[in-house]
N, C-alpha and C positions, 0 to 999 in steps of 0.2 A: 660441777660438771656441766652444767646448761645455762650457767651464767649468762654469757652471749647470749643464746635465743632467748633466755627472758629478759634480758632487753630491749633487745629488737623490740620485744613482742609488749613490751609495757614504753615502748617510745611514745611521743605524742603523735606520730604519723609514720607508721615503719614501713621501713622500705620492703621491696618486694627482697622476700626468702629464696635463699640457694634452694636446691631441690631440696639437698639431705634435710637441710631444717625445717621446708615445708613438711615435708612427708614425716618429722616427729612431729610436727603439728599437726595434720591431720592423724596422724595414731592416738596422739594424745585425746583431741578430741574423740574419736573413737572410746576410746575409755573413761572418757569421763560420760561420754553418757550411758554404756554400760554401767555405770556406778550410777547412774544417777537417782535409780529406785532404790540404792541399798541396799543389792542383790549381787554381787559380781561374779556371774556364776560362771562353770567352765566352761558352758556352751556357748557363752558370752565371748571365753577368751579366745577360744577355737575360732569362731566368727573372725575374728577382730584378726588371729592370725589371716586366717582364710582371704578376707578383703586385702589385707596390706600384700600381700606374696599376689596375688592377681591384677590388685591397681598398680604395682613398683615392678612385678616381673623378678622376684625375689621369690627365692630357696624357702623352704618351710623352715630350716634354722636360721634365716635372714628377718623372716617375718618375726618370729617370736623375739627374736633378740631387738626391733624394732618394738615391739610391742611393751616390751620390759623397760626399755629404757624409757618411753611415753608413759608408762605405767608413774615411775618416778620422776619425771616430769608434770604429770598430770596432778600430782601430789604438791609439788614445790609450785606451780603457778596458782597466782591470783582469781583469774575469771574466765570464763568461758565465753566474751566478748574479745578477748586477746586472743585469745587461738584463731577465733572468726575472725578479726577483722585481719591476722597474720593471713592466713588461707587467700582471703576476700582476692587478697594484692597478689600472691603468689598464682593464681589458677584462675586462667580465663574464665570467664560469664561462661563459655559454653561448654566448658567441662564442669562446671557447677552443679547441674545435676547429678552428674555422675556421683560428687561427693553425697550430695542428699541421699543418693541412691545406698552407700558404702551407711551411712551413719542410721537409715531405716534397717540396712539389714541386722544391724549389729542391735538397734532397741529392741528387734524384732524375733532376735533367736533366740530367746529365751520362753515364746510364747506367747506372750505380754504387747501388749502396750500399754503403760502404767502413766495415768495422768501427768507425772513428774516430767518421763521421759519427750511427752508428745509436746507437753507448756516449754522444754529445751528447745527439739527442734525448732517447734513455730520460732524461736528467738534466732534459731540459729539461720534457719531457711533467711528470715527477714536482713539479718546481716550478713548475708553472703547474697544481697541484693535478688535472693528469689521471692517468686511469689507464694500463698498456701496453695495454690493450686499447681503449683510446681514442685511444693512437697511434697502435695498428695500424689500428682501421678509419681513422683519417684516411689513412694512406699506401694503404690498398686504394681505397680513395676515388681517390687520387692517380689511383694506379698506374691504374686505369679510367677516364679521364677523367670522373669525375663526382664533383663536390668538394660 
């Protein structure tokens, strides 16, 4: 079913993503670092709906159904440096944080910030060419309700 995007996305240099494929790549990621501690709880999924129907402008049955199929997605791919560097090329530098901002809220609803979770972003922040102090305001952002 997702053959094509893991392609793309295991090419040696992939090209920039159509919308729809970026946007299972960022859900994807989404869920994989909700999974990342082990934990993938419903507050978790709700989040992950909640981010993708507000960054895509998507129905609450659009977002889950997004979310489900990133779900199985996030399962069939290799690494969490594909979906990055997929994103990287698809979404401007200055929409970047926004994504940092979507990926703190989702480690973030469960309570937690669990070592696992925070040693991803730092990876993930770094390949989607931000700084940590471009992480961190986005998770202070988070953490204040003001994104």
């Amino acid at each position: 079913m997702f053959d094509t995007l893991l392609r793309r996305l295991l090419a040696p240099a992939p090209a920039r993503l159509p919308d729809v494929e970026a946007h299972l790549a960022l859900a994807a990621l989404l869920v994989r670092i909700a999974r990342t501690d082990g934990d993938y709880a419903a507050v978790e999924v709700a989040r992950i709906d909640r981010v993708l129907a507000e960054r895509f402008s998507l129905s609450p049955f659009e977002a889950a159904k997004l979310r489900r199929d990133a779900e199985t997605l996030e399962s069939e791919a290799p690494d969490t440096v594909r979906f990055t560097r997929a994103l990287k090329e698809a979404v401007a530098i200055e929409d970047r944080i926004g994504l940092m901002q979507a990926l703190w809220a989702v480690a973030l609803a469960d309570g937690g910030r669990g070592a696992e979770e925070e040693q991803v972003l730092r990876l993930v922040a770094s390949l989607l060419g931000l700084t940590d102090r471009d992480s961190a305001l986005a998770r202070q952002a988070v953490e204040r309700g003001t994104p």
